[in-house]
C-alpha positions, 0 to 999 in steps of 0.5 A: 555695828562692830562684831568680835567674836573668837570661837573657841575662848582662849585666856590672853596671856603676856601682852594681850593679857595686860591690853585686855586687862587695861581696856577693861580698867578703862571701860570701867573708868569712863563708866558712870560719867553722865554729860549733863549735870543734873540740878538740885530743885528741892525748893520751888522757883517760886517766893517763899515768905518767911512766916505765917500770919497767925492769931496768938497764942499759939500752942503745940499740936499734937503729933497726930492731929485729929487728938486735939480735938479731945474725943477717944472715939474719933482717934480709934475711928481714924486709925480704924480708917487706915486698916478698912479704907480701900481707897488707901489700899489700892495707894499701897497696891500702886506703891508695890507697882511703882517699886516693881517698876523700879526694879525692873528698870534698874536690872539692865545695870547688872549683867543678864545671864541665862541657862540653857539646857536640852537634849536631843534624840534622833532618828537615822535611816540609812539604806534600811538601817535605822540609827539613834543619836542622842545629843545633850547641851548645856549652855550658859551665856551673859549679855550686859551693856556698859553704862559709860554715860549713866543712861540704865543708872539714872532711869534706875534712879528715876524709877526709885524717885517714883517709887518714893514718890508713889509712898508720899502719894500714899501718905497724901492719901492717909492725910487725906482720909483723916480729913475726910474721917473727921469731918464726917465725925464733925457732921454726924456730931452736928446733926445729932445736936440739931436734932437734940434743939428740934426736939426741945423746939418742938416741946416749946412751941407744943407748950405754946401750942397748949397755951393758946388753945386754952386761952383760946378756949376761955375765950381770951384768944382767937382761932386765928392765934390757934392757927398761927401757933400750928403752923409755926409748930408744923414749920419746926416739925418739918426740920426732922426729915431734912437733919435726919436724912443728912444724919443716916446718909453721913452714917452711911458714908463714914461706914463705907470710909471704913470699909464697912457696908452702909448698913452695918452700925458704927462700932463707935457713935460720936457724942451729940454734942460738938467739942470746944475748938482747941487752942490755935496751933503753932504754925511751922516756917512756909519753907518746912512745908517742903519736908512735912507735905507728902504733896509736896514731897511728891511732887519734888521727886516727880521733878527730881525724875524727870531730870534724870531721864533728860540726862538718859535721853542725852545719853541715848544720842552717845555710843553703846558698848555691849559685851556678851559671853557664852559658853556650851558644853554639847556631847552625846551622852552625860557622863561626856557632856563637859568633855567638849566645849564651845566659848566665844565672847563678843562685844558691839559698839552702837553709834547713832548716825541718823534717825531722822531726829528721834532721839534729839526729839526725845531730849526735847520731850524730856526737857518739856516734860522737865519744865512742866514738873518743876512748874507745877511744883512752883504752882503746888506749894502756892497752893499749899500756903493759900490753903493755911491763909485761907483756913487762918482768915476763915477761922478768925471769920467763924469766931466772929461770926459764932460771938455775933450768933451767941449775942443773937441767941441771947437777943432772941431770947430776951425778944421772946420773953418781952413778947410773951408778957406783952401778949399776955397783958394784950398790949400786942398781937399774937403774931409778935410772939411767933415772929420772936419764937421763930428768930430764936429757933432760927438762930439756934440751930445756926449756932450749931452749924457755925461751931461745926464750920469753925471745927471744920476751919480748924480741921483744914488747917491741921490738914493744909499743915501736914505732919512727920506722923505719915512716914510711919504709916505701914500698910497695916498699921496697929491700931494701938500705936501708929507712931511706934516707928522712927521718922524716915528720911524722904530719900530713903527708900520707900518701905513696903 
């Protein structure tokens, strides 16, 4: 370590002057220089296919996804989610902590300047004579290290990536808890209409019920035919509990998802009865994933960072140079205090000559941590791309599987019915009739579990698709309009 210091400052002047003057040009001049060079990874290491394979046609979806679903209520219940959910609120609390850190990382860029003020009174006592002295002091001093190689700059910069990536973090959040708010729609929509076709279940097998208790009582039928029918309505009875318990705790937990206890009421109730499946939306370029997912975003910034802090630990093995200047003013009284002056003005250069490898060591965990990132970042928009394939093939499936549902319900039917006749004109048994009861029932609430898994395949893929929509969610947003505000561009600084 060197030390200057000249106590008191004096200004140079001629040939001093003009060397001073050129060491700073030059200091000034090498400061910003890095010695590594960072790269662009924007885009994974990973193939990026050109398209998706999609059914046609295709249409435009709207801005805010969960509106092509049609249903007011369900578009107020989701922007209300972005006001009262509190996983969402603690995303924004930790977005404040990510930009606080950012701050506090990039300050050391700027030079440190402290006030310092005091006074003194002291008491002499000289052969039985007791003296006061009064001292006051003011001082202001500056320490400041020049950033020749770029370290404070690019752990500056680091920490606003993980600012910003702290923002897509929160938007990932928002994407998320729509997802989650609509398929808690979904689901209460679903059981209201199961238990809309229990209930008309449940009046036709009582019909039935009536119908052969008085046959039965004529003397057409048997006990048995009773018992048969009993039991087949007792079966269709003992549905109620199951949809009516998943129906309230679904309440339950959409209240919670708002923000709400359990047992205060949904201020908006779904429909009982599940909307049409919208028309198939037209689906970006695999590459324009990299802009419209927050994950993924995310995770480009987080590589993007931990490049920069490989250059910083670089930048640690070169030698620093601090430069301090301090200036006092000291005098017994105040109305004298800037009467005498003490300056003095220092600098250090700091080399590291042996460390026993810490900080070649800390390159190295930088270069892995590097390596990891940009790993999963490959890994991440993988995933990304299988989840638009895996909700395409599972909606194609679900079409198929609800037009095999509806023939079976019209099959059914046209069973029952065939049974009926037969049974009442005794070419067969009574167990016929219940046999083709119970399939029709049975395939009727399957159908309206398979159109809610069909809205359900349609919903993951709106998610799996992103949207520019989540750059303009403030922590706050209006509940009239939450697109109101332009896009921001993803190197921009996050918004608080």
């Amino acid at each position: 370590m060197l030390n200057l210091k000249i106590t008191p400052f004096r200004e140079p002047q001629g040939p001093m002057r003009r060397t001073t003057t050129f060491l700073m040009l030059g200091l000034l001049a090498i400061s910003g220089c890095s010695p590594y060079q960072t790269e662009d990874r924007r885009t994974p290491d990973v193939a990026i296919p050109e398209r998706f394979d999609a059914p046609t046609p295709e249409v435009v979806a709207p801005e805010h996804w969960w509106l092509a679903f049609g249903d007011e209520g369900l578009n107020a219940t989701v922007l209300e989610s972005f006001q009262g959910n509190l996983d969402l609120k603690q995303a924004w609390a930790r977005l404040d902590q990510a930009m606080a850190q950012a701050t506090i990382l990039g300050a050391p860029v700027y030079p440190d300047v402290n006030l310092d003020a005091g006074a003194d009174r002291i008491r002499r006592d000289d052969d039985g004579n007791t003296g006061y002295e009064n001292r006051f002091r003011l001082g202001l001093s500056m320490s400041w290290e020049l950033d020749l190689w770029r370290k404070i700059a690019n752990r500056a910069d680091a920490a606003r990536l993980l600012a910003t990536a702290s923002r897509d973090d929160a938007e990932q959040t928002a994407l998320l808890l729509s997802g989650t708010v609509v398929d808690l729609w979904f689901t209460i929509q679903e059981q209201e209409q199961l238990m809309d076709v229990l209930e008309m279940q449940i009046a036709s097998s009582r019909e039935q019920l009536e119908v052969v208790e008085l046959r039965y009582g004529r003397g057409i039928g048997s006990a048995l035919q009773v018992l048969q029918q009993r039991l087949q309505l007792a079966q269709v009875e003992s549905e109620v509990p199951t949809v009516r318990s998943l129906l309230e705790t679904t309440r339950n937990q959409l209240a919670v998802v708002l923000g709400r206890p359990p047992q205060e009421p949904i201020l908006r109730i779904p429909e009982p009865m599940l909307p049409q499946l919208p028309e198939f939306p037209e689906l970006p370029a695999p590459r324009d994933l990299l802009e419209t997912r927050p994950d993924l975003r995310a995770a480009y910034k987080r590589v993007a960072a931990a490049d920069l802090e490989v250059a910083a630990a670089i930048a640690d093995l070169l030698p620093t140079i601090r430069l301090s200047l301090e200036g006092t003013f000291s005098s017994p009284s105040l109305s004298s205090l800037f009467d005498d002056t003490i300056s003095s003005i220092g600098g250090s250069l700091l080399q590291p000559v042996f460390d026993a490898d810490r900080r070649g060591a800390e390159v190295d965990r930088r270069r892995a941590i590097l390596q990891e990132r940009a790993e999963a970042f490959g890994e991440q928009f993988l995933i990304a791309l299988r989840e638009i394939k895996d909700a395409i093939d599972r909606e194609i499936n679900q079409i198929e599987l609800l037009e095999d549902i509806t023939r079976q319900v019209e099959i059914a039917s046209a069973t029952l019915a065939e049974a009926r006749f037969r049974y009442a004109n005794g070419q067969n048994e009574y167990l016929d009739v219940i046999s083709a009861l119970q399939s029709l029932q049975g395939v009727q609430r399957r159908e309206v579990t398979v159109r809610k898994e069909l809205l359900r395949s349609r919903a993951n893929l709106y998610l799996a698709l992103g949207g520019d929509w989540l750059r303009n969610l403030e922590p706050t947003p209006p509940v009239e309009d939450v697109a109101s505000e332009p896009t921001q561009d993803m190197n921009q600084e996050p918004r608080a």
